[in-house]
C-alpha positions as CSV (number, residue, x, y, z in Angstrom):
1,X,3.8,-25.3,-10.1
2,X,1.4,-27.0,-12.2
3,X,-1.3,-25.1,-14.3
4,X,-4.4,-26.4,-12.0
5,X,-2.5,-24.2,-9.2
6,X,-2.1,-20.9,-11.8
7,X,-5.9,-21.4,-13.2
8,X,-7.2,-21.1,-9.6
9,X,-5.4,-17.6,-8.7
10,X,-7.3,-14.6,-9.1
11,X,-5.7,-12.2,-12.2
12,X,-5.7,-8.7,-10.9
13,X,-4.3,-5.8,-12.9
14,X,-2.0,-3.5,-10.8
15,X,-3.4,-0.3,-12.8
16,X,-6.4,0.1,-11.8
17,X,-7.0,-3.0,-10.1
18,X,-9.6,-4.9,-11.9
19,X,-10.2,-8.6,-12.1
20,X,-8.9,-9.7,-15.8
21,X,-10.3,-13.2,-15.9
22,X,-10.0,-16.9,-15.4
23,X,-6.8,-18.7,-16.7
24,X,-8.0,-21.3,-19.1
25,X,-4.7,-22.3,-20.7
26,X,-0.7,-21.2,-21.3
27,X,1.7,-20.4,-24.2
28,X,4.4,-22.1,-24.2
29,X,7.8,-21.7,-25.9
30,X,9.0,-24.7,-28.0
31,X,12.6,-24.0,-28.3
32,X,13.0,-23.3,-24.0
33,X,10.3,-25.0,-22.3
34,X,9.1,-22.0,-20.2
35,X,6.0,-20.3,-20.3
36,X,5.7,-17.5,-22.9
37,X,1.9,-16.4,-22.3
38,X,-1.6,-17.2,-20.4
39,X,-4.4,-17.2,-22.2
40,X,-7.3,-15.5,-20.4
41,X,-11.2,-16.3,-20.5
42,X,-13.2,-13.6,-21.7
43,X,-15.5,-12.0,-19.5
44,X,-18.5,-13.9,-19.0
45,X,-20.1,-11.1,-17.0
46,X,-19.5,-8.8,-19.7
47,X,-19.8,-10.9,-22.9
48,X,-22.9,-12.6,-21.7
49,X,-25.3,-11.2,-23.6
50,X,-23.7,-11.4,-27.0
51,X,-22.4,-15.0,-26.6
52,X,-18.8,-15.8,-25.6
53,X,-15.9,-13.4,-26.4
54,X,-12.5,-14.0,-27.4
55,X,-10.0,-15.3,-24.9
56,X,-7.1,-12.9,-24.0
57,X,-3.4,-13.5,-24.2
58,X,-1.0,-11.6,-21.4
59,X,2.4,-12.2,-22.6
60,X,4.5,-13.1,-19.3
61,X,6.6,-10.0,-19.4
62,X,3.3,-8.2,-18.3
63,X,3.3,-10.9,-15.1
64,X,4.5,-8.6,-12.0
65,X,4.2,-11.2,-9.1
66,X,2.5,-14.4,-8.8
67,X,1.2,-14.7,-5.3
68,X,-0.3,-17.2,-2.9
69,X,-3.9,-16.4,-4.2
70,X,-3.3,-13.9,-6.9
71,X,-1.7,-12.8,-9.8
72,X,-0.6,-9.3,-11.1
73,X,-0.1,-8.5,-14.3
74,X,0.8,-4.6,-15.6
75,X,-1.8,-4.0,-18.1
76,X,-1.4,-0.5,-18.9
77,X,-1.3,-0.3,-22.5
């Protein structure tokens, strides 16, 4: 899978089933290779009137199920 395919999923949380954001980038780990994080874009709906927010980082253990055209992520902290 390359990252164009994860950026173009939708990131829904299974909680309460909002929409997190837009995949802009990934952590990755140096010493394995694999993906550690995503990096989410802040809000732009939200943060829009103050400028841009910070970008988010889900840490891949919160990543339920990567689908076809979305993925969940348990955000219930």
């Amino acid at each position: 899978m390359l990252l164009s395919d994860l950026q173009s999923k939708e990131i829904v949380n299974v909680v309460d089933g909002s929409n997190v954001g837009t995949i802009v980038d990934v952590r990755i780990d140096e010493t394995t290779g694999a993906i550690s994080a995503l990096i989410i874009e802040a809000n732009k709906k939200f943060f829009s009137f103050l400028g841009r927010g910070t970008d988010t980082e889900i840490s891949w253990k919160h990543i339920t199920k990567i689908g076809e055209d979305v993925i969940l992520v348990n955000l219930s902290f």
